[in-house]
C-alpha positions as CSV (number, residue, x, y, z in Angstrom):
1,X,-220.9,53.5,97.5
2,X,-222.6,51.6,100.2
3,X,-223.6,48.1,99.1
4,X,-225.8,46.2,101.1
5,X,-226.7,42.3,101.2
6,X,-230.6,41.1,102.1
7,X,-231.2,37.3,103.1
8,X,-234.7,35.9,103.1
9,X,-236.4,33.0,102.8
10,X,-237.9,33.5,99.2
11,X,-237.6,36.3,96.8
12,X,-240.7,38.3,97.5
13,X,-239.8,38.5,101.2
14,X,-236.0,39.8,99.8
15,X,-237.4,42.4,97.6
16,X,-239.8,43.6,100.1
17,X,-236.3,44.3,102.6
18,X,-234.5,46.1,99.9
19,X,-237.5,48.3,99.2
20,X,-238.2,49.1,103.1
21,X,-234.9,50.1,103.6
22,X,-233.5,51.5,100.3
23,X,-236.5,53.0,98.3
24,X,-238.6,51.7,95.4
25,X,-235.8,53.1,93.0
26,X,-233.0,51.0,94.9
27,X,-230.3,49.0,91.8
28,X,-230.3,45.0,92.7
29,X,-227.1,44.1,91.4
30,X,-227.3,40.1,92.1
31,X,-229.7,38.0,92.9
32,X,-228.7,34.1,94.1
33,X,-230.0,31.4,96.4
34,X,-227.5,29.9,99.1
35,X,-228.5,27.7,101.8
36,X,-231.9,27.3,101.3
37,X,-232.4,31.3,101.3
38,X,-232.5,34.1,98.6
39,X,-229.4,36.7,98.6
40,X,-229.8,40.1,97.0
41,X,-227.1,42.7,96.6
42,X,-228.8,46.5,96.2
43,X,-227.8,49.6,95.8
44,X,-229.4,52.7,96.7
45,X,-230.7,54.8,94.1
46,X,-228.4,58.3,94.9
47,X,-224.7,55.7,95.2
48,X,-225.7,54.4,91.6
49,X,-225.9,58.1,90.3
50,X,-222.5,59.1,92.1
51,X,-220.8,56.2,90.1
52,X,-221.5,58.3,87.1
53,X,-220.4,62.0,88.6
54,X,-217.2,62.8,90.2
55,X,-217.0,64.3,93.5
56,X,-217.7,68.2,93.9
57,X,-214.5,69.0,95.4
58,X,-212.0,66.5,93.6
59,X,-209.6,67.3,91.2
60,X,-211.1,66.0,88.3
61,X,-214.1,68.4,89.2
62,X,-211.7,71.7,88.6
63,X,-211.4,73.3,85.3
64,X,-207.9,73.0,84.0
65,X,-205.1,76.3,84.3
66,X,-205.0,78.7,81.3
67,X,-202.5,81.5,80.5
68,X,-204.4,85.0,80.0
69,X,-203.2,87.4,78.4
70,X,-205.7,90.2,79.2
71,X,-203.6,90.3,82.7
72,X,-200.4,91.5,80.9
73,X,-199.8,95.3,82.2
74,X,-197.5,97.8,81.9
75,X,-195.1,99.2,84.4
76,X,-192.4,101.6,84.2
77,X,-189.1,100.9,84.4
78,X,-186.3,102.7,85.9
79,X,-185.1,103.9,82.5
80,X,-188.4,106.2,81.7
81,X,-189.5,103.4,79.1
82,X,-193.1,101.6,80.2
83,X,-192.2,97.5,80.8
84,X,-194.9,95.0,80.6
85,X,-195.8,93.6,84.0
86,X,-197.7,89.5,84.0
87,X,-199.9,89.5,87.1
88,X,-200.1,86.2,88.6
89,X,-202.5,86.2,90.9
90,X,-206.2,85.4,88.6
91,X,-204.3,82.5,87.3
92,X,-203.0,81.1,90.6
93,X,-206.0,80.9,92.2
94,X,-207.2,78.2,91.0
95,X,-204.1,76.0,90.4
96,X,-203.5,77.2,94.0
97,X,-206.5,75.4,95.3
98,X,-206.1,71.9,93.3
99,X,-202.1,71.6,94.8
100,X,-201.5,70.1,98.2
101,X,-202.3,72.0,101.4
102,X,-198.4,70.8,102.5
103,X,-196.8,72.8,99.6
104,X,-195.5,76.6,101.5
105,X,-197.3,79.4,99.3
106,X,-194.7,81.1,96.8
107,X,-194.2,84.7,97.0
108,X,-195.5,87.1,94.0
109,X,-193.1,88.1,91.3
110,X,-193.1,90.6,88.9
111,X,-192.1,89.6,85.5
112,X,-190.0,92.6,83.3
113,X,-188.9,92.2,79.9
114,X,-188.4,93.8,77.1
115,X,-190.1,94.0,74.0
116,X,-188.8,90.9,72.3
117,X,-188.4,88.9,75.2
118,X,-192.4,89.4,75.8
119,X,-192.7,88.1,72.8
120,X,-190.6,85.2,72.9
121,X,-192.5,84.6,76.2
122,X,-196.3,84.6,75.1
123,X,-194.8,82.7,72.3
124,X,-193.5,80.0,74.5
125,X,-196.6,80.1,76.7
126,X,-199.3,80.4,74.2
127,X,-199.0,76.5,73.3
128,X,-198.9,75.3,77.1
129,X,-202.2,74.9,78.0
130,X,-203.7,72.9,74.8
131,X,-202.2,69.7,75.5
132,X,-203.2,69.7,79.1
133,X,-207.1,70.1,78.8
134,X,-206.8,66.7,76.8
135,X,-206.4,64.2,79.0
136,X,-208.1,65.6,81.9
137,X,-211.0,65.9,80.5
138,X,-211.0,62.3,78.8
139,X,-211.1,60.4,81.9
140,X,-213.8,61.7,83.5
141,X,-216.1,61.1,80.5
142,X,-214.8,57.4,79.6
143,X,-215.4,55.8,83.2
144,X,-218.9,56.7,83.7
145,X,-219.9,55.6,79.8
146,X,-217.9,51.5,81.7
147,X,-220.1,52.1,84.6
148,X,-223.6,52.4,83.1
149,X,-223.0,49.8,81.1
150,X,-222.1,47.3,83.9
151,X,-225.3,48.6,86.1
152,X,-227.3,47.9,82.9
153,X,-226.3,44.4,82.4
154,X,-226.8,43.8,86.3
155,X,-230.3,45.8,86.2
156,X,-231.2,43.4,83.7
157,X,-229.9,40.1,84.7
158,X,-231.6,41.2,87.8
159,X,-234.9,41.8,86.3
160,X,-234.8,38.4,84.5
161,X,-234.2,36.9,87.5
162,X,-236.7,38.2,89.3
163,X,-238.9,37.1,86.5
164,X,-237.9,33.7,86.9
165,X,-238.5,33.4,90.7
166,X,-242.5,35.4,90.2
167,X,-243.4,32.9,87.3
168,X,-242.0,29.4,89.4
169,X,-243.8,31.0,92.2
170,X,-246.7,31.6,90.6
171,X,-246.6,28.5,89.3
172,X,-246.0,26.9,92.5
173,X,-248.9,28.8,94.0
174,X,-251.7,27.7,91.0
175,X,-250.5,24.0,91.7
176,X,-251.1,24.8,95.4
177,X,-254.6,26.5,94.6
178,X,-255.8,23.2,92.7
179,X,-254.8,21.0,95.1
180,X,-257.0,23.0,97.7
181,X,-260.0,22.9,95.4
182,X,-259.6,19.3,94.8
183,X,-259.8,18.8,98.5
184,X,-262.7,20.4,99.2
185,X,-264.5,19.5,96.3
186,X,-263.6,15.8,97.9
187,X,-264.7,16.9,101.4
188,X,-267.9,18.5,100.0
189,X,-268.9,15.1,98.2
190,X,-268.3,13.2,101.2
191,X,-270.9,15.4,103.3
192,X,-273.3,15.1,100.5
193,X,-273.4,11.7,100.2
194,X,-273.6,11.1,103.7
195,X,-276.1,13.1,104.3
196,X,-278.0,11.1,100.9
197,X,-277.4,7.8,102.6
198,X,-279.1,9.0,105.6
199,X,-281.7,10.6,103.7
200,X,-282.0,8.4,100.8
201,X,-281.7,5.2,101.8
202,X,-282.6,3.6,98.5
203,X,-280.4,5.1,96.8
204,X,-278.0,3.8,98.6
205,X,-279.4,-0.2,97.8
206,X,-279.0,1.0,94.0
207,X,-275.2,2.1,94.5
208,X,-274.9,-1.2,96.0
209,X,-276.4,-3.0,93.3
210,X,-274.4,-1.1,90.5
211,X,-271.3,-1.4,91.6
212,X,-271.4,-5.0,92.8
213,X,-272.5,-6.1,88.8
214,X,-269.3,-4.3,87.7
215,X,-270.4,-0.7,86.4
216,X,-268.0,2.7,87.1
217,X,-268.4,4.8,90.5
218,X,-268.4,7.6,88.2
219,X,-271.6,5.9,85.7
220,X,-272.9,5.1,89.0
221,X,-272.9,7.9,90.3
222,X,-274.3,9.8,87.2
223,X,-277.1,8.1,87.3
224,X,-277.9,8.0,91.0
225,X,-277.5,11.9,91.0
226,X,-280.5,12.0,88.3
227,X,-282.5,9.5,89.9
228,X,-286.2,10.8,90.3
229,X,-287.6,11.2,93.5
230,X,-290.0,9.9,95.6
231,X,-289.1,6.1,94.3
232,X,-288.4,2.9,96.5
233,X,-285.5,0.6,96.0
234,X,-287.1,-1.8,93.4
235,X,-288.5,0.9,91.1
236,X,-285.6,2.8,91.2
237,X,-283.6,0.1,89.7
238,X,-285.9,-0.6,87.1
239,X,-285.2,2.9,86.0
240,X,-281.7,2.5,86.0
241,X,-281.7,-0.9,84.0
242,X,-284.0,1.5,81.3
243,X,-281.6,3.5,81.2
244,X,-278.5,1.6,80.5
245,X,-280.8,-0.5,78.3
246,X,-281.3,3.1,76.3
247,X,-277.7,4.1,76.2
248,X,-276.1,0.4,75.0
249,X,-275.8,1.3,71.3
250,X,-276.1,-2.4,69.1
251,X,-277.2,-3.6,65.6
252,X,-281.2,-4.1,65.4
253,X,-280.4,-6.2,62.8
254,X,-277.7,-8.3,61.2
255,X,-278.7,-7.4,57.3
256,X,-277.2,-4.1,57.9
257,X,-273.9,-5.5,58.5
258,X,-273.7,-8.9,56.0
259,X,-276.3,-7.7,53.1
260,X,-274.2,-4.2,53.2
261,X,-271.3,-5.8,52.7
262,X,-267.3,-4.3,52.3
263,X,-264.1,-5.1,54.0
264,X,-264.0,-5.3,57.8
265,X,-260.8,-5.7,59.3
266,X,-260.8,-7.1,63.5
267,X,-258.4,-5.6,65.5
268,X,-257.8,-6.2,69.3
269,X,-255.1,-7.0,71.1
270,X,-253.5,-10.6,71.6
271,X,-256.0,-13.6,73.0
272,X,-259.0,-11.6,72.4
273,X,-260.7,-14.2,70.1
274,X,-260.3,-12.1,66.5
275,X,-259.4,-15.5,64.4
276,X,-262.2,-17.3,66.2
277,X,-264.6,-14.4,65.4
278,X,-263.6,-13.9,62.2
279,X,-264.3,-17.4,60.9
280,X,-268.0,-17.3,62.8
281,X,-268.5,-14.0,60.9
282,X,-267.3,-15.6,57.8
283,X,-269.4,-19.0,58.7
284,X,-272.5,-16.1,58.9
285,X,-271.3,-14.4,55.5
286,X,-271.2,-17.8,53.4
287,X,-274.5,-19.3,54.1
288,X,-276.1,-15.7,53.4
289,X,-274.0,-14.8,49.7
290,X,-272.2,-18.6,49.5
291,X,-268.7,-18.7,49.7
292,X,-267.7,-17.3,46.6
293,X,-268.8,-13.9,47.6
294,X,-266.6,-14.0,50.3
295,X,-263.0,-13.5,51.1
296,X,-260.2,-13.8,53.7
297,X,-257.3,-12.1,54.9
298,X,-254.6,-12.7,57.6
299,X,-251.7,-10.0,58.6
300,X,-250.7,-12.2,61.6
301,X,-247.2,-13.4,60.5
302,X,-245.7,-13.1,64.4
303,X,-247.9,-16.0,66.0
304,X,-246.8,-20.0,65.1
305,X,-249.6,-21.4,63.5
306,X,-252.3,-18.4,63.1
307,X,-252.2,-18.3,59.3
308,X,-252.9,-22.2,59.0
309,X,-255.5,-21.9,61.9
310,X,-257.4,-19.6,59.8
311,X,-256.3,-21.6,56.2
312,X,-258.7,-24.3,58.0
313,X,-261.2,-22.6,59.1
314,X,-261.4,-20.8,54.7
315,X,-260.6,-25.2,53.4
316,X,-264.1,-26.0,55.5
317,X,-266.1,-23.1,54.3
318,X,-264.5,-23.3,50.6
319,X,-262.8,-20.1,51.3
320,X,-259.7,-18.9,49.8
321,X,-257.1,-17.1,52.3
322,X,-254.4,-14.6,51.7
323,X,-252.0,-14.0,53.4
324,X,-250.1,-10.4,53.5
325,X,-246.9,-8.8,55.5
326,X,-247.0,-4.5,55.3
327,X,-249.3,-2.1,53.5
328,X,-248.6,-2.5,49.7
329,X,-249.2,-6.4,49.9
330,X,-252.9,-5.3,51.6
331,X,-253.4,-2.7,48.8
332,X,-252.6,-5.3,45.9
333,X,-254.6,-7.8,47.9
334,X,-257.6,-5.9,48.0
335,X,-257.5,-4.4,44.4
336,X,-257.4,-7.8,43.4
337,X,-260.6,-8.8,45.5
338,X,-262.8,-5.9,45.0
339,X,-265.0,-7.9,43.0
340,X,-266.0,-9.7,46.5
341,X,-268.6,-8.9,48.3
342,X,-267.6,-9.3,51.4
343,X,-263.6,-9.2,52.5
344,X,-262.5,-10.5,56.2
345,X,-259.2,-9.7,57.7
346,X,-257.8,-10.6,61.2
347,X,-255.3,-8.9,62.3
348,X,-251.9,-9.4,64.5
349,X,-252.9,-9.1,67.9
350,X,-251.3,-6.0,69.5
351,X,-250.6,-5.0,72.9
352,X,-252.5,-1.6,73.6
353,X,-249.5,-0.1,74.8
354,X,-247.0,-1.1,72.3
355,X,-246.2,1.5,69.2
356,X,-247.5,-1.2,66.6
357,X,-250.9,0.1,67.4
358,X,-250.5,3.0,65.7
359,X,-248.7,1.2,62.7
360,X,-251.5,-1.5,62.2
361,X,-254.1,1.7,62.3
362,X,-252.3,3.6,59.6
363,X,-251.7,1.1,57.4
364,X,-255.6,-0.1,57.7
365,X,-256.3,3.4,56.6
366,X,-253.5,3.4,54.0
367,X,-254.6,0.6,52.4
368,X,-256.5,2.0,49.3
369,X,-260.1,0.7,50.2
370,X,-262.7,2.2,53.3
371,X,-261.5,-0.6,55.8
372,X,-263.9,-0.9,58.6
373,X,-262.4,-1.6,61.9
374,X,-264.4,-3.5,64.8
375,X,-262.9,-4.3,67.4
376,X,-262.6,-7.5,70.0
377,X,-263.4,-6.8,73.7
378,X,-262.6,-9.3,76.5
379,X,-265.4,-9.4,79.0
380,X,-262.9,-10.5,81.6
381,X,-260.6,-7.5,81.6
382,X,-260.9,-5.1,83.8
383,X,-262.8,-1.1,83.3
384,X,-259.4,0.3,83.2
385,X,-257.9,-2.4,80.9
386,X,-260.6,-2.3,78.1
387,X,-261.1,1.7,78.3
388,X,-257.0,2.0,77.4
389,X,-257.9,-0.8,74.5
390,X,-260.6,1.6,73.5
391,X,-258.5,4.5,73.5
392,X,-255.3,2.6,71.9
393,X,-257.4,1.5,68.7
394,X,-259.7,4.1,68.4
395,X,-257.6,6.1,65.6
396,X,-260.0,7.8,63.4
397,X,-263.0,6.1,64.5
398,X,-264.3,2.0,65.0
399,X,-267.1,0.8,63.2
400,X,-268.5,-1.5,66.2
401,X,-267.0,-4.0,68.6
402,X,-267.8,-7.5,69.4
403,X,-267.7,-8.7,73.3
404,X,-265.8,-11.8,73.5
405,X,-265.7,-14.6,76.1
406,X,-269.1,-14.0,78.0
407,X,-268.8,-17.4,79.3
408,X,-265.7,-17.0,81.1
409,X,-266.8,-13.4,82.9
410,X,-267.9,-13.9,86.1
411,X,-269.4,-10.0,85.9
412,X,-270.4,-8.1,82.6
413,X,-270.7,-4.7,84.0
414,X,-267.5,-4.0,82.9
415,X,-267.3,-4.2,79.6
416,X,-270.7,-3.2,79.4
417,X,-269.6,-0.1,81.2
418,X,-266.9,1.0,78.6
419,X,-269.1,0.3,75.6
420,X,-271.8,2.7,77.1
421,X,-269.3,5.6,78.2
422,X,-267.2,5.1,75.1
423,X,-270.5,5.3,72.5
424,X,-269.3,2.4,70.7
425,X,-271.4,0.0,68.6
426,X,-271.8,-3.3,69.8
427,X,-272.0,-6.1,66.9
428,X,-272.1,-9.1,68.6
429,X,-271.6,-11.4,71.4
430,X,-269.5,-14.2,71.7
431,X,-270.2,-16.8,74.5
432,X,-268.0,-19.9,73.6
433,X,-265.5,-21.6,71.3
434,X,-268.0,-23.1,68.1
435,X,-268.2,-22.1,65.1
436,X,-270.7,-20.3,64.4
437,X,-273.5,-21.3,66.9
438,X,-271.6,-19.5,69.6
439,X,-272.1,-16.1,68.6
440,X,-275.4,-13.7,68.6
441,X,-276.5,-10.7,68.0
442,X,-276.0,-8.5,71.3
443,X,-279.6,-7.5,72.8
444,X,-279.5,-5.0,75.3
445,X,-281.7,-5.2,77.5
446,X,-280.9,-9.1,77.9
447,X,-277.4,-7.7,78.8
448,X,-278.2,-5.1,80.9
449,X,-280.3,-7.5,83.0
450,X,-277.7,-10.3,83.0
451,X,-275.0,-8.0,84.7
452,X,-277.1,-7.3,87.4
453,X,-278.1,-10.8,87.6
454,X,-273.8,-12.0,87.5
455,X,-272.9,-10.6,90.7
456,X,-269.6,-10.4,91.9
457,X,-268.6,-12.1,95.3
458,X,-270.1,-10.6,97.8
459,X,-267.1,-10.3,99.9
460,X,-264.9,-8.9,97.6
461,X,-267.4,-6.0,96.7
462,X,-269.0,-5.3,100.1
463,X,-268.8,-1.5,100.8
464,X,-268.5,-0.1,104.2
465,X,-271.2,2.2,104.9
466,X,-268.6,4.8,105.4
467,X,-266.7,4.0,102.5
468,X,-269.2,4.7,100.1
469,X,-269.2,8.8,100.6
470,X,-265.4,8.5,99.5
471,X,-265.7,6.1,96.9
472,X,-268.4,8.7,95.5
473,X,-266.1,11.6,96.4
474,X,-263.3,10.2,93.5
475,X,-265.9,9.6,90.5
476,X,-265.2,11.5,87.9
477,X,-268.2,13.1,86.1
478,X,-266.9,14.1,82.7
479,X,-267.2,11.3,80.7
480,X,-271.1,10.9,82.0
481,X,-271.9,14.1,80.1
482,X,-273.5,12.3,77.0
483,X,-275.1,9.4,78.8
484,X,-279.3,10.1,77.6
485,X,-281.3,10.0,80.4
486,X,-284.3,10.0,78.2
């Protein structure tokens, strides 16, 4: 049995060694990484099949001795009567051949007897030979069945092995494969764009102008891609105000929202102005139905002070305020004012990434009554802060959102941004702390034109010329795939 060991720097190299040099039909019986390298002990196809045979000329290879008794003769003896003679010579052969070479050859013998002592003899010698064919011939047949078993179990831990090493490699490769694609797909965008800035110039003034009043690389993009041709600087952003102007979704009309009526709860997370907006809503709701068509609902337990903030705000407007802790106080709460036409609730304000998110949303939903849930935007947060707010709250689905602190934004784009790419419904606008003058019904046009009016510092949002084609390269294009064009 010749076992031989292959070292290489990864599997497929290995395998490729062991079948160059010992077949396609070659036994791996290990398989292990040392040192940075990949070890692999074969065996070649014909030394696994001798395992299982013994060898032609051994011992165990020999049939086993046997007395015949068709070689009995008879011989005269010296008194006249015929003797039986035993010749030895077909039966010696072959016990001849499986004794030692040293052992000096014994000379022939002729066996006489008489009658009885013949038959004490074949008597005695019958029996011999049945014992002896029994445990010859058992271990030749028990080791092979031990030695199959053990190549099976190495064959197969090989195999799974091997299996192991193709899928992380594969694996490996795929990851490889993306990473190339993403590359190119990066270096491709770069040449287009540069070759659009020098062919295109005004395109390039309307990138400018987009990104400096706060909108996405990737809306900006979008829409700089599907820009018609043949325009100058001017007229092309007039198309792209149109179009933002189409794809801000808002309320033509408040009727829809206080004449409707039904329970609207505002969610958001903390120092987004929901107790503020909810008393201006509620401000809106009582001079339209009076205040006993109204009610008002606080879940904010956590901060000092926001239940009486809001128990104010319902003593001025002759509004009663309840106050509730977990989801069966909402439920009895709201059975008990389903007779009002309109029912308020600000909620505890939530971090988007804590877990109470998702406990506030179910228990909203939970609570025994269609609960519709708009939620609080902060103009001054940034694109990637407000789209995770979005994503945080969006459970089953928002009924609108109202765009808080205006006044305080130095650029609107943002916000503006999300709402457009994230289809939501905007409400309202809030642009200051009174109650209610200092909150309107969001127009959008007015708003599309104001973020390109509240510019950003100039410094801060200055692009390189040669900056731009990679800043372009990075948009991502997937979320753009429902803006309308028109």
């Amino acid at each position: 049995m010749n076992v031989k060991k292959f070292t290489a720097p990864t599997s497929r190299e290995a395998l490729r060694k062991v079948r160059e040099s010992l077949g396609p039909d070659a036994v791996i019986l290990s398989n292990r990484q040392s040192d940075g390298v990949v070890e692999i002990l074969a065996l070649a196809n014909d030394d696994a099949a001798s395992l299982a045979m013994p060898a032609p000329h051994s011992p165990m290879a020999e049939p086993a001795p046997s007395l015949d008794l068709g070689a009995v003769t008879a011989v005269p003896s010296t008194g006249g009567r015929v003797e039986p003679r035993f010749d030895e010579e077909p039966h010696r052969a072959p016990v001849m051949a499986a004794m030692p070479a040293s052992l000096p050859p014994q000379p022939q013998r002729r066996v006489v007897a008489s009658h009885s002592s013949l038959a004490t003899k074949v008597a005695a010698a019958a029996p011999a030979p049945t014992p002896a064919p029994a445990p010859v011939a058992a271990q030749p047949k028990a080791a092979p069945a031990i030695d199959a078993s053990q190549i099976a179990a190495m064959v197969s831990a090989a195999v799974a092995s091997a299996k192991e090493n193709a899928a992380a490699e594969m694996s490996g490769m795929m990851n490889e494969i993306r990473a190339m694609r993403g590359m190119m797909e990066t270096q491709l965008a770069e040449l287009s764009w540069g070759a659009t800035q020098a062919r295109e110039p005004q395109k390039t003034a309307v990138l400018r102008e987009m990104l400096a009043a706060g909108f996405s690389a990737s809306l900006a993009r979008y829409l700089i891609e599907k820009l018609p041709a043949g325009r100058d600087a001017a007229d092309s952003l007039r198309w792209i105000k149109t179009v933002l102007t189409r794809n801000l979704q808002t309320m033509a009309n408040e009727d829809a929202l206080i004449d409707q009526g039904g329970v609207f709860a505002l969610v958001g997370p903390t120092g987004v102005g929901k107790t503020t907006s909810t008393a201006k809503l509620a401000a809106r709701c009582v001079m339209r139905h009076g205040p006993d068509k109204l009610a008002l609902i606080t879940t904010d337990a956590y901060r000092i002070g926001a239940h009486e903030q809001l128990r104010i705000y319902g003593k001025i407007l002759g509004v009663m305020v309840h106050s509730v802790k977990d989801e069966a106080d909402l439920r009895i709460a709201l059975k008990e004012l389903k007779n009002k036409h309109t029912v308020l609730i600000d909620t505890v304000g939530v971090s988007q990434r804590d877990q109470m998110v998702t406990e506030q949303v179910s228990m909203l939903q939970g609570a025994g009554a269609h609960v519709k849930r708009v939620l609080c935007l902060n103009a001054t947060a940034t694109q990637e802060t407000l789209s995770e707010v979005v994503r945080a709250y969006q459970g089953s689905g928002l009924a609108g959102c109202i765009m808080t602190k205006l006044d305080e934004a130095a650029a609107i784009g943002n916000a503006l941004d999300v709402v457009i790419r994230h289809k939501l419904n905007l409400f309202y606008v809030s642009n200051g702390q009174r109650v209610p003058e200092d909150l309107h019904l969001a127009d959008p046009a007015y708003l599309i034109d104001r973020a390109f009016k509240l510019k950003r510092d100039i410094v801060n949002t200055q692009y390189l010329d040669a900056e731009l084609p990679l800043l372009m390269s990075g948009a991502n294009d997937n979320a753009m795939r429902e803006v309308h064009l028109g």
